[in-house]
GUGUDO-66433 format. One record per residue (C-alpha): residue number from 1; x, y, z. Coordinates in steps of 0.2 Angstrom, whole numbers, plus 2048, in hexadecimal, padded with zeros to 3 digits. Layout:
GUGUDO-66433
  nr  xx  yy  zz
 NUM   X   Y   Z
...
This chain:
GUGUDO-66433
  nr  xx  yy  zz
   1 778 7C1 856
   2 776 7C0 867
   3 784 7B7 871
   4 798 7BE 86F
   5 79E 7B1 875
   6 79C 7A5 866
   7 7A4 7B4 85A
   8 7B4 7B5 865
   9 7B4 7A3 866
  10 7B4 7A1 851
  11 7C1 7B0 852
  12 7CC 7A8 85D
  13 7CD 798 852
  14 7CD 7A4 841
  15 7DD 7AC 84A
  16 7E7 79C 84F
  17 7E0 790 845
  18 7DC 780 852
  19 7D0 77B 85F
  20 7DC 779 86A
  21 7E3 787 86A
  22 7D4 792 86B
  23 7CF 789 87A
  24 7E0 78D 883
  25 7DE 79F 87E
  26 7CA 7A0 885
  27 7CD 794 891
  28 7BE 788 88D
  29 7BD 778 888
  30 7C0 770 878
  31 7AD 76A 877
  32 7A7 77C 87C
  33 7B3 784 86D
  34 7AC 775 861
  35 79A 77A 866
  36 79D 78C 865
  37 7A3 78B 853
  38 793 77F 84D
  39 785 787 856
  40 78D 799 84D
  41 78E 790 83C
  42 77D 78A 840
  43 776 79E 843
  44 77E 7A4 833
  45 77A 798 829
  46 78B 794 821
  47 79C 78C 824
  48 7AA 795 830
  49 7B7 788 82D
  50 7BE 77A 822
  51 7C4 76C 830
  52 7D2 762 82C
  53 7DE 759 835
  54 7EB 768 837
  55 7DD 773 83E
  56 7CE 77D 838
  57 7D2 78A 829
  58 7C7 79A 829
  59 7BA 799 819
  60 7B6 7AC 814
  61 7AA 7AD 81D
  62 7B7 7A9 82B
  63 7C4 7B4 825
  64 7B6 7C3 829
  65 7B3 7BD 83A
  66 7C9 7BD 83B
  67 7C9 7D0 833
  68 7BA 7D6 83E
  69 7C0 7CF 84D
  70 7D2 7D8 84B
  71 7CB 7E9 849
  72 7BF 7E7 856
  73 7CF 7E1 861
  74 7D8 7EE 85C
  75 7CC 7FC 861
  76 7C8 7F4 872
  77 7DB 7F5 875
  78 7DA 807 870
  79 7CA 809 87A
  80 7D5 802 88D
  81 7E4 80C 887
  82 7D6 81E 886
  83 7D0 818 898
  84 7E1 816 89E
  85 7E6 827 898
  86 7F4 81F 88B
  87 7EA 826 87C
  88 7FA 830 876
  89 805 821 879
  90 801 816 867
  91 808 807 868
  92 808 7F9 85B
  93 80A 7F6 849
  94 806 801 837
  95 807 7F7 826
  96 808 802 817
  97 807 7FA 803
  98 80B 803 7F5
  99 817 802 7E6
 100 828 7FF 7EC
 101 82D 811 7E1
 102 822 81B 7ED
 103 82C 818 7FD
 104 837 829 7FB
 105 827 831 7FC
 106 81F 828 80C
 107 830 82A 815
 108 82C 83A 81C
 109 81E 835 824
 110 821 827 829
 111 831 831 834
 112 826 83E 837
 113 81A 831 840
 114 826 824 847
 115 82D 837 851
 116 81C 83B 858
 117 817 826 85B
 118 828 81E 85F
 119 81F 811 864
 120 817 80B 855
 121 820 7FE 846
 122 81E 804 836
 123 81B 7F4 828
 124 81E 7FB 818
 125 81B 7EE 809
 126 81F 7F4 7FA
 127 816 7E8 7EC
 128 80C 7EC 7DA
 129 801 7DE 7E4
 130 7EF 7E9 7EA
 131 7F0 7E0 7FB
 132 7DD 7DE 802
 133 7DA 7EA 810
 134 7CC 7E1 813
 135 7D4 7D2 81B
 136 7E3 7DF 824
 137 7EE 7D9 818
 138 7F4 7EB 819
 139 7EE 7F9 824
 140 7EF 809 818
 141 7F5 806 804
 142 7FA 816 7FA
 143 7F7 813 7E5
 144 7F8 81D 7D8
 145 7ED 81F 7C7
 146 7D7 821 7C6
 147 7D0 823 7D7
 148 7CC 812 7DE
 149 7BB 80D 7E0
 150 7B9 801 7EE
 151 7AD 803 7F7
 152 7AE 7FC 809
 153 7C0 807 808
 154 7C3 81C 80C
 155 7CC 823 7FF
 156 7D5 833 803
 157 7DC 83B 7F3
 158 7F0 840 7F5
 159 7F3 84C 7E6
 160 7F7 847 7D4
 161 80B 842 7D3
 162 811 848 7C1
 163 81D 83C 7B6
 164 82B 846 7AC
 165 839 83E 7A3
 166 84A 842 7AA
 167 85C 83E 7A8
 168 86C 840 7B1
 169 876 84F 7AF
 170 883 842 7AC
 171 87A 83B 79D
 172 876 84E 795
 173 88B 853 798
 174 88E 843 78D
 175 87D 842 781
 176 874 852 783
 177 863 854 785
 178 857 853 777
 179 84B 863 775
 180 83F 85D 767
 181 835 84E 761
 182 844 84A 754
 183 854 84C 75E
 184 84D 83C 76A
 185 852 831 75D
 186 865 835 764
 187 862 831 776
 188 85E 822 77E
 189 84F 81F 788
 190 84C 812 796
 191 83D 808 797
 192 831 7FE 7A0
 193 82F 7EA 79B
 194 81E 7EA 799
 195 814 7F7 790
 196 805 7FA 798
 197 7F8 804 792
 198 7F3 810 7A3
 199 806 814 7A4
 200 804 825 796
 201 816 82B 798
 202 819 817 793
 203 80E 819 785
 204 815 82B 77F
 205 826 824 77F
 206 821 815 773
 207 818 81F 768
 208 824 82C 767
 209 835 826 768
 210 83C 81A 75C
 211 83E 806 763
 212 853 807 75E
 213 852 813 76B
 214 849 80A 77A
 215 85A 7FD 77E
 216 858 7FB 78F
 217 849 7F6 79A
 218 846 7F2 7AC
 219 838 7EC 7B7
 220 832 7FA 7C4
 221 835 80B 7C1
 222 83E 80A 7D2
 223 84D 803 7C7
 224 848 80D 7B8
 225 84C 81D 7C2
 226 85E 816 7C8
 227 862 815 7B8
 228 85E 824 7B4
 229 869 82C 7C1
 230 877 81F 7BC
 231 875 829 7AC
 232 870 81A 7A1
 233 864 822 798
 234 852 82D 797
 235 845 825 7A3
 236 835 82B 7AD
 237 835 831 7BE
 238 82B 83D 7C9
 239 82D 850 7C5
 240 82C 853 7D8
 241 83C 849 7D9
 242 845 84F 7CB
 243 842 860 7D0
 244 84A 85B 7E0
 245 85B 856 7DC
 246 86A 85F 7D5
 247 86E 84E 7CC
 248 85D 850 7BF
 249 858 858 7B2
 250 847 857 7AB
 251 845 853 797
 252 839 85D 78D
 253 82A 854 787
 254 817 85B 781
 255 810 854 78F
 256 810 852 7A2
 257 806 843 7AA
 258 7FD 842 7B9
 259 7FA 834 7C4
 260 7ED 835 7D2
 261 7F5 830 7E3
 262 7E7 829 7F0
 263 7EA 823 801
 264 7DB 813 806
 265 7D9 80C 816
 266 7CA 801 81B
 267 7BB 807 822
 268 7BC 7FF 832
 269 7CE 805 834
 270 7CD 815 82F
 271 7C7 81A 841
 272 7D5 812 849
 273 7E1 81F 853
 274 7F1 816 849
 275 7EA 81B 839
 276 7E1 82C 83A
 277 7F3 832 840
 278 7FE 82C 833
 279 7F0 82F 825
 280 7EE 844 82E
 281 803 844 828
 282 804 83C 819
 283 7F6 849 812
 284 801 856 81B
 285 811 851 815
 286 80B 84C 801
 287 802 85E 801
 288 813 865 801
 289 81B 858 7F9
 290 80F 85A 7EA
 291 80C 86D 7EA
């Protein structure tokens, strides 16, 4: 691939979707962005674009020019802010994705950064969605469970994050707190809606505790844990957190349950200054967090 110019051009269009507007933004000619675009499909062989009358809509093959052409944007701006000596000054935006019941735990470092890089917006979506980093649909995604094997992503392993079941001291003043296989049966215990096989602590509960006792079930464990300090009931939480608050107290079962925490960021991000920094304390701060 010889001339640029014909991949900025099909980038331009990817990025605002008309010829038009791509021949504003290069300042050329609607013919010249038109030719651009066909000779390029031509060379590679396949289609860029769907045209229609609204404008031209990126195929996949488009949406890789799109993704490619942001990073390499990216890291050009990065490359004039080294040679003006504003390396330190990181300006710009960071998108996180992870479970919406993670965000107590990325708070810290996302203060920690936003101190050091005041510059800088943090985007944090918090979704059970696995948003394509691929496409920069998110710059960094935290999950949780079997180490995730993608390929064109880094994945940096955070520490394992152990589920206990816990109750209010509220609920143990008015109910107690059961300290065998038998005395569960006099406590109730919140749950999820759906029962899904890689949640274990979910699977214990069901195969351990009786269904009369399972009378109140929620969505996200987000709102599983807020009832659980309202003091409706046993539920699931983190042990990390529970051993943090006065307000908890963690229930007795046989079994502990580990869940593998991993950080994954693109390849072609990774190298990015934005990144590198917040990734360098999140492994910091989940270290302790998770010691």
């Amino acid at each position: 691939m010889d001339n640029w110019n014909f991949i900025r051009t099909a980038y331009t269009i990817a990025k605002l979707g008309t010829v038009s507007a791509a021949a504003n933004e290069l300042n050329l000619h609607r013919a010249t962005v038109m030719r651009h675009v066909d000779a390029l499909e031509e060379e590679l062989g396949t289609r860029l674009f769907i045209r229609n009358d609204k404008g031209y809509i990126a195929t996949d093959a488009g949406q890789q020019i799109l993704r490619v052409g942001d990073i390499t944007e990216q890291q050009f701006k990065y490359l004039a802010s080294r040679i003006g000596k504003q390396e330190d000054e990181l300006q710009g935006s960071l998108t996180i994705t992870s479970l919406d019941e993670m965000v107590e735990y990325l708070l810290p470092s996302i203060r920690i950064y936003q101190q050091q890089f005041p510059a800088m917006k943090v985007n944090f979506i918090g979704d059970i969605k696995n948003f394509d980093l691929e496409y920069g649909e998110a710059d960094i995604a935290i999950r949780s469970g079997p180490k995730p094997k993608t390929p064109d992503n880094v994945v940096i392993a955070l520490g394992d994050f152990h589920v206990v079941y816990a109750a209010s001291k509220a609920y143990v003043q008015e109910h107690g707190i059961p300290d065998s296989k038998a005395s569960m049966a006099q406590h109730q215990f919140i749950t999820m809606h759906q029962r899904l096989e890689f949640m274990l602590w979910h699977e214990w509960l069901h195969n351990n505790v009786p269904e009369s006792c399972l009378n109140l079930s929620f969505g996200t464990g987000k709102a599983i844990n807020q009832a659980v300090t309202a003091g409706l009931g046993i539920g699931f939480m983190g042990k990390a957190e529970v051993a943090a608050r006065d307000d908890l107290v963690q229930v007795y079962t046989p079994e502990v349950w580990p869940i593998g925490l991993w950080c994954l960021v693109h390849r072609d991000v990774y190298p990015l200054p934005k990144v590198k920094h917040f990734v360098s304390i999140l492994r910091q701060e989940f270290a302790q967090l998770l010691a």
